[in-house]
C-alpha positions in Angstrom: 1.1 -20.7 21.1 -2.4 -21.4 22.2 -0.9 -23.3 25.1 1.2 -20.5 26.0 -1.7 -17.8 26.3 -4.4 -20.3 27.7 -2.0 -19.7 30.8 -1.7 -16.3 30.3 -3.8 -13.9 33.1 -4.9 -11.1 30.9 -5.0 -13.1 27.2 -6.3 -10.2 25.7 -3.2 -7.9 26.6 -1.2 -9.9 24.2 -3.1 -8.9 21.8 -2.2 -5.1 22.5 1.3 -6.4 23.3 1.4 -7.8 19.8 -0.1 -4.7 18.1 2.3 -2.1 19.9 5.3 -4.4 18.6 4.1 -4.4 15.1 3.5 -1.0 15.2 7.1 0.2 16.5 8.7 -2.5 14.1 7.3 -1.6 10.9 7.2 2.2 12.0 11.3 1.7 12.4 11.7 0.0 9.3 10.3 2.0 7.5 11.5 5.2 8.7 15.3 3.3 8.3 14.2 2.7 4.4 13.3 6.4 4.1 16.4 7.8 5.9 19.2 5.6 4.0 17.8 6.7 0.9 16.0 3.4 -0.2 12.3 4.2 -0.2 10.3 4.1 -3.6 9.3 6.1 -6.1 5.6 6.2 -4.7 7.1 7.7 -0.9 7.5 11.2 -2.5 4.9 10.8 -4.6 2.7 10.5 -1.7 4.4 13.0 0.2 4.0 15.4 -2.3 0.7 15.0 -2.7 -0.1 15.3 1.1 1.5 18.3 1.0 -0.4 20.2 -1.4 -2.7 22.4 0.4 -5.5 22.9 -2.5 -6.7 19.3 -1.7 -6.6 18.2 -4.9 -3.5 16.1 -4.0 -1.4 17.9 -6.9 2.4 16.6 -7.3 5.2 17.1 -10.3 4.6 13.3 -11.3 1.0 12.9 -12.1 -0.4 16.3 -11.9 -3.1 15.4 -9.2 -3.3 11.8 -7.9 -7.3 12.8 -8.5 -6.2 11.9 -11.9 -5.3 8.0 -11.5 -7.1 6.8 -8.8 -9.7 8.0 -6.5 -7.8 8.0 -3.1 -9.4 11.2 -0.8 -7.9 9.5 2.2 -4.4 11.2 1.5 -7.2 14.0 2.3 -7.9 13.2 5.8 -4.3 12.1 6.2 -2.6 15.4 4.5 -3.3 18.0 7.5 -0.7 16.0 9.7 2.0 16.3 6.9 0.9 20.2 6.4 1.6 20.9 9.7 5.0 18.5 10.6 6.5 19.1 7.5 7.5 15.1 8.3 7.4 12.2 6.9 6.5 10.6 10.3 2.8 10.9 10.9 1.9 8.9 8.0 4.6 6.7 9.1 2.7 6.1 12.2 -0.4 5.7 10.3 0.6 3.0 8.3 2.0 0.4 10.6 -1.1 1.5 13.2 -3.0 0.3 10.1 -1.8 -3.0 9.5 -2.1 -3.9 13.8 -5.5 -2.9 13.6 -6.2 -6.0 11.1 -5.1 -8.9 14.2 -7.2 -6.6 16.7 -10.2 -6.9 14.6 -9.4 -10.6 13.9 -9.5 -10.9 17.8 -12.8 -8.8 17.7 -14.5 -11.2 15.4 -13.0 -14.3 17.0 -13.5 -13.2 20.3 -17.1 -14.9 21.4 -17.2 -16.9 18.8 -13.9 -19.3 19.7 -12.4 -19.7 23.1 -10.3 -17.1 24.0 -6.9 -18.6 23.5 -7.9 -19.2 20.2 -8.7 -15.5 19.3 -5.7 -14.1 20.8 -3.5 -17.0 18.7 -5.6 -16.2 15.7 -4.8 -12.4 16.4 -1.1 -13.1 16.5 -0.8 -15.1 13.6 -2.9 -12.2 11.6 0.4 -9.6 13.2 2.8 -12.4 11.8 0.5 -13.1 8.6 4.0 -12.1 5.6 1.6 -10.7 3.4 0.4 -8.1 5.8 4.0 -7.6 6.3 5.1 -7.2 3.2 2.2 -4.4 2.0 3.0 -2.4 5.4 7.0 -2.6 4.8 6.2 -0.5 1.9 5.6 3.2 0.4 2.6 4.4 1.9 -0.2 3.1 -0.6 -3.9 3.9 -0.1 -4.1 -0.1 -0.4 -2.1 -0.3 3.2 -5.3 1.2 4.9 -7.7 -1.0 3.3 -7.4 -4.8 5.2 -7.9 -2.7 8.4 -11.1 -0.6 6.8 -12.4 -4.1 5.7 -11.6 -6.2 8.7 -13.4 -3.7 10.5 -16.1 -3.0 8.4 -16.9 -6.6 8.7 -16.6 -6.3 12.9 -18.7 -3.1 12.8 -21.4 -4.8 10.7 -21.7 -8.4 13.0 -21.9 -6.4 15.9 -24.6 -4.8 14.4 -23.5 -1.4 14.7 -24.6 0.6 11.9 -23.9 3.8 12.5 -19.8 2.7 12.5 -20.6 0.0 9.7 -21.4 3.4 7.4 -18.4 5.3 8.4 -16.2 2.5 8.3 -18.0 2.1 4.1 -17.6 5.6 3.5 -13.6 5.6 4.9 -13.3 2.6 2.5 -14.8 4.0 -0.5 -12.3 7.1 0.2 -9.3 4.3 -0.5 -9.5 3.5 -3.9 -11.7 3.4 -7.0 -11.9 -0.3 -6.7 -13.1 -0.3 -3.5 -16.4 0.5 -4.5 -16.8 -2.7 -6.7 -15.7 -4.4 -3.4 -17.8 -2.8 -1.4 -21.3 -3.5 -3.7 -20.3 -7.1 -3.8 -20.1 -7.5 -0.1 -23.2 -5.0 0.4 -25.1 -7.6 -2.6 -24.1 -10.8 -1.1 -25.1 -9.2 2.5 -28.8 -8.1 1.0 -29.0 -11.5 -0.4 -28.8 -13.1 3.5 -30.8 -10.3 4.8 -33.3 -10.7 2.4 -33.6 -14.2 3.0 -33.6 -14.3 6.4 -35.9 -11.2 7.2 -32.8 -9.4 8.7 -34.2 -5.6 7.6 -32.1 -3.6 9.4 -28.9 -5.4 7.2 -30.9 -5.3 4.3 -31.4 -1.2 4.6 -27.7 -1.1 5.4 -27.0 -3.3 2.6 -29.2 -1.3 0.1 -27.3 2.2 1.2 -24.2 1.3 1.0 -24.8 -0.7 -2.4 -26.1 2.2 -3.8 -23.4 4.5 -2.4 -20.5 2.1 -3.4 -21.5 2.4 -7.4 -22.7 5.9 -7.0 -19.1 7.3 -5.5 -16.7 5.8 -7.9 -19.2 6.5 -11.0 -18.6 10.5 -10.2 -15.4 10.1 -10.0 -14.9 8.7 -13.4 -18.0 10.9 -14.9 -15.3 14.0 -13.5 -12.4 12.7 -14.9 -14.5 12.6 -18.3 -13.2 9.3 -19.3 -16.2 6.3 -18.8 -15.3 5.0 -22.0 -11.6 5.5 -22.3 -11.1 3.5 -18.7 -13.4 1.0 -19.6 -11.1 0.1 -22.7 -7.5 0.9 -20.3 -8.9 -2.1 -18.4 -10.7 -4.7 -21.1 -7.4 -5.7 -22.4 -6.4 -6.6 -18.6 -8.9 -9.1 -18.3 -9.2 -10.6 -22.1 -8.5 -13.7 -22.7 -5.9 -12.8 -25.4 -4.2 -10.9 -22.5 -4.1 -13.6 -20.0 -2.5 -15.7 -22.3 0.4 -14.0 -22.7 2.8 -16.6 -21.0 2.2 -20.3 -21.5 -1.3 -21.7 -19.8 0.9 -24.1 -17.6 3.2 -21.5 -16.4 0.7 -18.7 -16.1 -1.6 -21.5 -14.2 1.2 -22.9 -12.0 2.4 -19.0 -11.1 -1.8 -18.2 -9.8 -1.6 -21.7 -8.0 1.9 -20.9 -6.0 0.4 -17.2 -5.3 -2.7 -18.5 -3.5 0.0 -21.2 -1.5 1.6 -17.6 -0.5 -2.2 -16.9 0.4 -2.8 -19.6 2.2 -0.7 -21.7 3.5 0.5 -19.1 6.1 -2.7 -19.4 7.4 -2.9 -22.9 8.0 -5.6 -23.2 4.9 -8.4 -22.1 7.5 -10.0 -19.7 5.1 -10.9 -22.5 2.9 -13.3 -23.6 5.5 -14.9 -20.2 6.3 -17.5 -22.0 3.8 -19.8 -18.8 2.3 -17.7 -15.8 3.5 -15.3 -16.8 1.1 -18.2 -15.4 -1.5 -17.0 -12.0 -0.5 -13.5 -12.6 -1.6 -14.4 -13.1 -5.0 -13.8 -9.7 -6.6 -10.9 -9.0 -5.0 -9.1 -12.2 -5.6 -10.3 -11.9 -9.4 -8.5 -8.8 -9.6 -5.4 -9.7 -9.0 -6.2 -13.6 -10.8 -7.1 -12.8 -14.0 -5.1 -10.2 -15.2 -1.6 -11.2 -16.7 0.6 -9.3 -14.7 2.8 -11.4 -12.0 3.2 -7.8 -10.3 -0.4 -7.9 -9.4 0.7 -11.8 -7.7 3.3 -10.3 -6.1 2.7 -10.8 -2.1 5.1 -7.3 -1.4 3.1 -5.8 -4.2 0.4 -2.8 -2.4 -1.9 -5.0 -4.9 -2.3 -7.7 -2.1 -4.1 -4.6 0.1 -7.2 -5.8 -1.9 -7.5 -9.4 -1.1 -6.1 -9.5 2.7 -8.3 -8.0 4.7 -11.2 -10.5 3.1 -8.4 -13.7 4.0 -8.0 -12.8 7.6 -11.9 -12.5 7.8 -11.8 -16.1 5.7 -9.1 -17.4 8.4 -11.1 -16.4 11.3 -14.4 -17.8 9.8 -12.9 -20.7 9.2 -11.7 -21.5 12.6 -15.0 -20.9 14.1 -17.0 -23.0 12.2 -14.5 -25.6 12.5 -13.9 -25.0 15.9 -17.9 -25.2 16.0 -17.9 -28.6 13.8 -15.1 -30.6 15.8 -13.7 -28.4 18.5 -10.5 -31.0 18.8 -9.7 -30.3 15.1 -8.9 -26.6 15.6 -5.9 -27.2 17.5 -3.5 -28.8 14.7 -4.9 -25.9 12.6 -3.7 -22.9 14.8 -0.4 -24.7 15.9 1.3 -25.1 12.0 -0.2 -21.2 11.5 1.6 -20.2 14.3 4.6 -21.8 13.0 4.3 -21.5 9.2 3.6 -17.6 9.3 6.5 -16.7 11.4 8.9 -18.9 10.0 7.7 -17.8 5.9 8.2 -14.3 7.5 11.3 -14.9 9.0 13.2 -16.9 6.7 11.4 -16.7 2.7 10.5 -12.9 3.6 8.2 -11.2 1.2 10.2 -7.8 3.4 13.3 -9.4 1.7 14.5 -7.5 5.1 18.7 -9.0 4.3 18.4 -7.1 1.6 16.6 -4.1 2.3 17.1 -3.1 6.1 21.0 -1.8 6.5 22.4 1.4 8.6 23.5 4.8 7.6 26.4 5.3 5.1 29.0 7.6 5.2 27.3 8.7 1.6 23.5 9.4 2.8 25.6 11.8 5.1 26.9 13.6 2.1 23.2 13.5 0.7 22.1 15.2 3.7 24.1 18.0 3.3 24.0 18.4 -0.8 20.0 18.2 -0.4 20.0 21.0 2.5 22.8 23.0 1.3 24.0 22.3 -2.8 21.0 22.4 -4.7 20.3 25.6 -7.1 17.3 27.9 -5.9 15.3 27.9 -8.4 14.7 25.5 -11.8 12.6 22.0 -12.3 15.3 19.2 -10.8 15.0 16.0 -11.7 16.2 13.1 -9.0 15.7 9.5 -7.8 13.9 7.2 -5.5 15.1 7.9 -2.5 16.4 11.6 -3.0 12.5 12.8 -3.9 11.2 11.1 -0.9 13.3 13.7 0.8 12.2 16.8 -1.4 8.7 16.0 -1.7 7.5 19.8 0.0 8.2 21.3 -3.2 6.7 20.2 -6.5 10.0 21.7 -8.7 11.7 18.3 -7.4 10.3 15.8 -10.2 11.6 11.7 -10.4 13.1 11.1 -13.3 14.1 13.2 -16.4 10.5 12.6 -18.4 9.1 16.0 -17.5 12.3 17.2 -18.8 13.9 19.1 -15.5 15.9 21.8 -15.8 18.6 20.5 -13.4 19.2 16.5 -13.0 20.6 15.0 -9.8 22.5 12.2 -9.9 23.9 9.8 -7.0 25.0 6.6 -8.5 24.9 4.7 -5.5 20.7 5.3 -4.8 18.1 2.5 -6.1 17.7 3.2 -10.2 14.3 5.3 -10.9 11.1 3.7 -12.3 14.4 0.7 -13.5 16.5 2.8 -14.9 19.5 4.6 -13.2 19.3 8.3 -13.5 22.9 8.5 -14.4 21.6 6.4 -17.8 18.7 9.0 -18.2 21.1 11.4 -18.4 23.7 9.5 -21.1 20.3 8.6 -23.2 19.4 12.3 -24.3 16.5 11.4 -24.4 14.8 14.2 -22.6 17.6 16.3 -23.8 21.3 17.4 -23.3 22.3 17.9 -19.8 25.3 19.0 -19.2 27.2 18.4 -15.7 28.2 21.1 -13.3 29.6 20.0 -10.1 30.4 16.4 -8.7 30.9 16.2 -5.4 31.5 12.3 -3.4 30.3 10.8 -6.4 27.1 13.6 -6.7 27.1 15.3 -9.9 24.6 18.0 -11.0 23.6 18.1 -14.4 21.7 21.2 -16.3 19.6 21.0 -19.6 21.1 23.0 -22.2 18.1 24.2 -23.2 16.6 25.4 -20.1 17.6 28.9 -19.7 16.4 29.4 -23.6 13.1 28.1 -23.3 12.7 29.3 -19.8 10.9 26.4 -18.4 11.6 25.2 -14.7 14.1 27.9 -14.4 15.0 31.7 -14.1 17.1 33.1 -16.3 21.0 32.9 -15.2 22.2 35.3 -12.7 25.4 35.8 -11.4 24.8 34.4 -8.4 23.5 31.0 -9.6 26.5 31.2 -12.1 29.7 31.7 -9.7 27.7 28.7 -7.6 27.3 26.5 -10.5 29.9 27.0 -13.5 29.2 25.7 -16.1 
């Protein structure tokens, strides 16, 4: 590869070449998981709470998104679905998101390696399977944040303030934990400053240090619940808790998930030397607690800890490159094989699986969505039916906030692991009885629904000659 573009005329055009392909590519496969019917719970979760025009991101599965994690970014993002109606703007947004993390790789190689070397590192970043695998994916707030950090990190060298604090305040709009990111890197950046006289960082440093504790703390102090979160996540990272599977196995699993981290990237970050200190949180978040979801490399959890590796990879090379130039190459050359090939053939997209065409039945979903549902009443569907429904809050995944009507397609990815169809046979949420089955469809109502009057109007004769019972 670094052959290849040291020939090139315009090395830096690859770059954009590179980020235009990733953008197309993960924008079409992730509009192909949404229109066959495959996307995730989250998608109309999302969706839905994009689409509420109070701002407080409101949707029939959480009540406000306000009230699990502190994500205003769905804020700046929600106008675009308000006004499309379409799932396609945030779409865009997403896989613009993840190119922007190999263009600011470039930007912080470029000037600090020879320029074949920061286009190749750039293209491995595009390639990188973890970045793949959190962009092939519902639209988390995590997707945004490798690109908000790469760049934050770009702004910040360059010694641009001014962008360095809006890039900060973007980030802290991501995600509660963001903020504990965020101190660490403005601590560890007051530290240098401080003791190298650098007092333009060291303001910078102190603002956004104090903003980064001060945003998420009013979040929680709104929510009312210091204390209660505070005990939610002390079992997490207890001792007792981690040891929940056997210390070999839990220790061997944390070993082969930092190989997934790694190894992609040729090992380069382990010689970025002290900018490997501002990993440290984010890696520990995902380390310590025992969940092997958190490890998961297609998991949104990786959002944390990527955008820190690609500025570790890039570090890395340049201070190696800056050590023993010749070394570098060896380096770059198994990157630029290892990340394509992991992506290609041990694919955290799991893309055999996942990416397929239009059947004859999402057809017949089309039409039941647009044309068979009742008009009024609380229904309760799947996966990939609510990230088609998500512009009215009535549609609700799953059967646990007790819709009047349940949807059922056999044939869709289960909800939250349990097919609906079994919902429905469990009673738990109560007795629905079926309606109408149409191409392996069925409609079921809740017996009690019209009684209590909850999610639905009371029976007309209209909705009755549509829907006997």
């Amino acid at each position: 590869m670094a052959n290849s573009i040291a020939g090139g005329k315009s090395p830096k055009a690859i770059v954009w070449i590179g980020a235009a392909l990733f953008v197309v590519g993960y924008f079409a496969l992730n509009f192909n998981s949404w229109w066959t019917y495959d996307s995730l719970a989250d998608f109309g979760l999302f969706m839905q709470s994009m689409n509420d025009p109070s701002g407080m991101l409101r949707n029939s599965v959480e009540g406000s998104h306000f009230f699990v994690h502190f994500s205003p970014i769905y804020d700046l993002f929600a106008p675009f679905v308000q006004l499309t109606h379409s799932v396609i703007p945030v779409l865009a947004l997403q896989s613009v998101a993840g190119a922007l993390v190999g263009i600011g790789a470039y930007e912080l190689a470029k000037g600090r390696l020879p320029e074949k070397y920061a286009v190749a590192l750039a293209c491995i970043a595009f390639l990188y399977p973890p970045l793949g695998g959190l962009i092939y994916n519902a639209p988390y707030e995590t997707c945004f944040a490798p690109a908000a950090t790469v760049w934050l990190f770009v702004f910040a060298m360059r010694r641009n303030w001014t962008a360095t604090i809006l890039v900060a305040l973007f980030t802290l709009g991501i995600k509660e934990d963001q903020g504990v990111f965020l101190a660490w890197d403005a601590l560890v950046a007051g530290v240098f400053a401080w003791r190298t006289g650098d007092r333009p960082l060291l303001k910078v440093s102190g603002s956004l240090f104090l903003a980064a504790i001060v945003v998420p703390a009013a979040w929680l102090i709104w929510r009312n619940d210091v204390h209660a979160h505070w005990v939610a996540l002390t079992p997490i990272f207890s001792p007792v808790a981690s040891g929940v599977t056997p210390p070999l196995t839990s220790a061997l699993r944390r070993i082969g998930f930092m190989g997934e981290v790694l190894i992609p990237l040729g090992l380069l970050p382990l010689f970025s030397g002290r900018w490997m200190l501002f990993a440290i949180p984010p890696f520990l978040e995902v380390l310590i607690p025992p969940y092997d979801s958190l490890r998961d490399v297609q998991a949104h959890y990786s959002g944390v800890w990527i955008g820190y590796t690609i500025i570790a990879f890039v570090m890395g090379a340049c201070r190696l490159h800056a050590a023993r130039p010749r070394r570098l190459r060896p380096f770059v050359l198994f990157s630029s094989i290892a990340a394509p090939a992991i992506l290609i053939f041990a694919s955290p997209l799991h893309w055999r699986a996942t990416v397929h065409a239009r059947t004859p039945q999402d057809a017949v979903l089309d039409k039941i969505l647009a044309e068979d549902l009742p008009p009024v009443g609380t229904i309760g569907v799947s996966n990939g039916m609510f990230g088609h429904l998500w512009e009215s809050r009535r549609f609700e995944l799953g059967l646990a906030h007790r819709p009047c009507y349940a949807l059922v397609d056999p044939t869709l990815l289960p909800n939250t692991q349990t097919p609906m169809a079994a919902l429905v046979r469990q009673r738990k949420w109560g007795t629905y009885v079926r309606l109408w089955e149409k191409s392996g469809v069925s409609l079921y109502r809740r017996r009690s629904c019209e009684a209590s009057g909850r999610g639905a109007l009371r029976s007309s004769s209209a909705t009755a000659s549509k829907y006997p019972a």
